[in-house]
C-alpha positions in Angstrom: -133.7 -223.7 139.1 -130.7 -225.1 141.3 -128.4 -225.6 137.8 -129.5 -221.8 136.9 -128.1 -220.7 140.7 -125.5 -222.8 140.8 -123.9 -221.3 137.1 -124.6 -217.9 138.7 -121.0 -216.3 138.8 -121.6 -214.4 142.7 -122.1 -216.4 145.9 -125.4 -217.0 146.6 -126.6 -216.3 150.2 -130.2 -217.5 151.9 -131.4 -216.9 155.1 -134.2 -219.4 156.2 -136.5 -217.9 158.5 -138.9 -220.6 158.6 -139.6 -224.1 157.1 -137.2 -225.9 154.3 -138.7 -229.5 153.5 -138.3 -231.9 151.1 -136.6 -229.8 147.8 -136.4 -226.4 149.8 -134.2 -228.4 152.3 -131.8 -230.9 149.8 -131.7 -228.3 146.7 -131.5 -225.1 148.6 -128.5 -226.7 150.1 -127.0 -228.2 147.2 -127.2 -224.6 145.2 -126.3 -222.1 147.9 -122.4 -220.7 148.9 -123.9 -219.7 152.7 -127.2 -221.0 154.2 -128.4 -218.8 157.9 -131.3 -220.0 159.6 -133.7 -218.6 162.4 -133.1 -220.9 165.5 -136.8 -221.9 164.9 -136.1 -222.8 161.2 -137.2 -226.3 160.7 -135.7 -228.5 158.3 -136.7 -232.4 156.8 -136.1 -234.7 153.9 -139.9 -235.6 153.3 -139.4 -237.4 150.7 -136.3 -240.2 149.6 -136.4 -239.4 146.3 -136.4 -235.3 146.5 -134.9 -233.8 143.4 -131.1 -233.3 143.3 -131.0 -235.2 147.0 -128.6 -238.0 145.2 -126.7 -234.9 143.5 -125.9 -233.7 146.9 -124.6 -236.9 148.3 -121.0 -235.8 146.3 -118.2 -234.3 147.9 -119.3 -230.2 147.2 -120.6 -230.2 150.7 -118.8 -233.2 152.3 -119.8 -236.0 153.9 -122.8 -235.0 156.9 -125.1 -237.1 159.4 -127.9 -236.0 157.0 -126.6 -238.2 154.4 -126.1 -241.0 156.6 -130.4 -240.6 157.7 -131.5 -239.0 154.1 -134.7 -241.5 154.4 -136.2 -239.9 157.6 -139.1 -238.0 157.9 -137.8 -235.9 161.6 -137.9 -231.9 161.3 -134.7 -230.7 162.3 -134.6 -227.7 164.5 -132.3 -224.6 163.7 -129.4 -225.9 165.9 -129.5 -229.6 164.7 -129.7 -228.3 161.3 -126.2 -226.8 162.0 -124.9 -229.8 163.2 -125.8 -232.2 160.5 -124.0 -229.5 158.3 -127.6 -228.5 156.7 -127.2 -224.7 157.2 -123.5 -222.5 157.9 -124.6 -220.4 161.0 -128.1 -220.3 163.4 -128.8 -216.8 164.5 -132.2 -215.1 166.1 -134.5 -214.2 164.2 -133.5 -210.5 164.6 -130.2 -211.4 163.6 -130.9 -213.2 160.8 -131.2 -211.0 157.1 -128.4 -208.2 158.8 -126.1 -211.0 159.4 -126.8 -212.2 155.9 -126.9 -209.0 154.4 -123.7 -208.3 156.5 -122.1 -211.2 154.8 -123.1 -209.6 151.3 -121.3 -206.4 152.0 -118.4 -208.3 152.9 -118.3 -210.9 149.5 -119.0 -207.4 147.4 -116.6 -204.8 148.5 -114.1 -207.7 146.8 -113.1 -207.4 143.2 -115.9 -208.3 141.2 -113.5 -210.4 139.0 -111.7 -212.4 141.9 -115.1 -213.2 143.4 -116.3 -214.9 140.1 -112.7 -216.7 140.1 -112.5 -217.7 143.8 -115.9 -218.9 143.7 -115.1 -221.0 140.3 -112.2 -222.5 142.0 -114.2 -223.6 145.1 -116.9 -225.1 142.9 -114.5 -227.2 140.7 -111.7 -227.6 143.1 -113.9 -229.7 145.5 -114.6 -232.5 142.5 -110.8 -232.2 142.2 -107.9 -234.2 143.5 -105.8 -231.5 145.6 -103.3 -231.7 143.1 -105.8 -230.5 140.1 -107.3 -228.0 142.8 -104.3 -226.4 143.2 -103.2 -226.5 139.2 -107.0 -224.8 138.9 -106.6 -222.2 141.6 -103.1 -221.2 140.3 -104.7 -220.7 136.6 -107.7 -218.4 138.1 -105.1 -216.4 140.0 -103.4 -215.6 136.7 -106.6 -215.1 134.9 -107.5 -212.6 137.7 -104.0 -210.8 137.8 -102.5 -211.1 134.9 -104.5 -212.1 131.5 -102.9 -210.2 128.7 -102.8 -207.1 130.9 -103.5 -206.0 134.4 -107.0 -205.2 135.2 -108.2 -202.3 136.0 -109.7 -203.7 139.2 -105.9 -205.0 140.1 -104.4 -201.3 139.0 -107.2 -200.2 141.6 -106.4 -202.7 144.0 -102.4 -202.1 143.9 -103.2 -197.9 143.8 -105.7 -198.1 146.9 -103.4 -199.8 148.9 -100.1 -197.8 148.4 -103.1 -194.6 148.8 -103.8 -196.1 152.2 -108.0 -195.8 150.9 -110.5 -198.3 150.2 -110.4 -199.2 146.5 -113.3 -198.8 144.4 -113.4 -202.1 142.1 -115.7 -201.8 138.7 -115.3 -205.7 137.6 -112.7 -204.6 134.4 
């Protein structure tokens, strides 16, 4: 399940409004772009050995107090979850799925085509040196812009602009 989320070519958003132990905790983590949590979220590496727990000690989501105390068993609070880099924000629980959703709305009013690039280059870039990160990013920028010709999605973006209107992107 995490491989088939992670492949997927949009970022992937959750919003925990509740428990995350053991797998739901350490994979969850590993395969999703932005993780929101309820301040009463709870969130605990029950096991040692959780799948994709040793996957997640690489440098995709950087080096956190988690990894340092992987073997405990303590539930984590919303707030502490934040801290030890578990989750990106902790909101109500009113807040929660329209700040998430919000986010969505956000990642797709963007050219379908530069989200899949931007989010490749992310992926790959951080198990890059900076100096392959930045020959990568520079190759998805011309694959977004340029190819053989312009998009349509780059004509759009160009036209909207100069039109002083939102564009209307289509992923060509």
């Amino acid at each position: 399940m995490v491989r088939a989320i992670l492949g997927r070519p949009i970022p992937i958003i959750a919003a925990v409004n509740g428990a995350a132990y053991a797998v739901g905790c350490a994979n969850w983590r590993l395969a999703c772009d932005f993780i929101y949590a309820a301040e009463h979220s709870r969130f605990a590496l029950t096991e040692v050995t959780g799948c994709g727990w040793n996957a997640d000690l690489n440098p995709r989501r950087g080096r956190t107090p988690s990894e340092r105390n992987h073997s405990h068993r303590q539930a984590l609070h919303g707030c502490a979850g934040l801290q030890w880099g578990l989750v990106n924000r902790v909101l109500s629980m009113t807040d929660l799925l329209p700040e998430a959703l919000s986010t969505a709305e956000v990642i797709a009013r963007n050219a379908p085509i530069s989200v899949r690039q931007a989010k490749q280059a992310i992926a790959r870039g951080l198990n890059m040196s900076l100096s392959d990160g930045l020959v990568f990013e520079t190759e998805a920028y011309y694959r977004t812009f340029y190819r053989t010709i312009p998009t349509e999605d780059r004509r759009e973006g160009i036209t909207s602009f100069n039109e002083k209107r939102s564009p209307i992107f289509r992923g060509k």
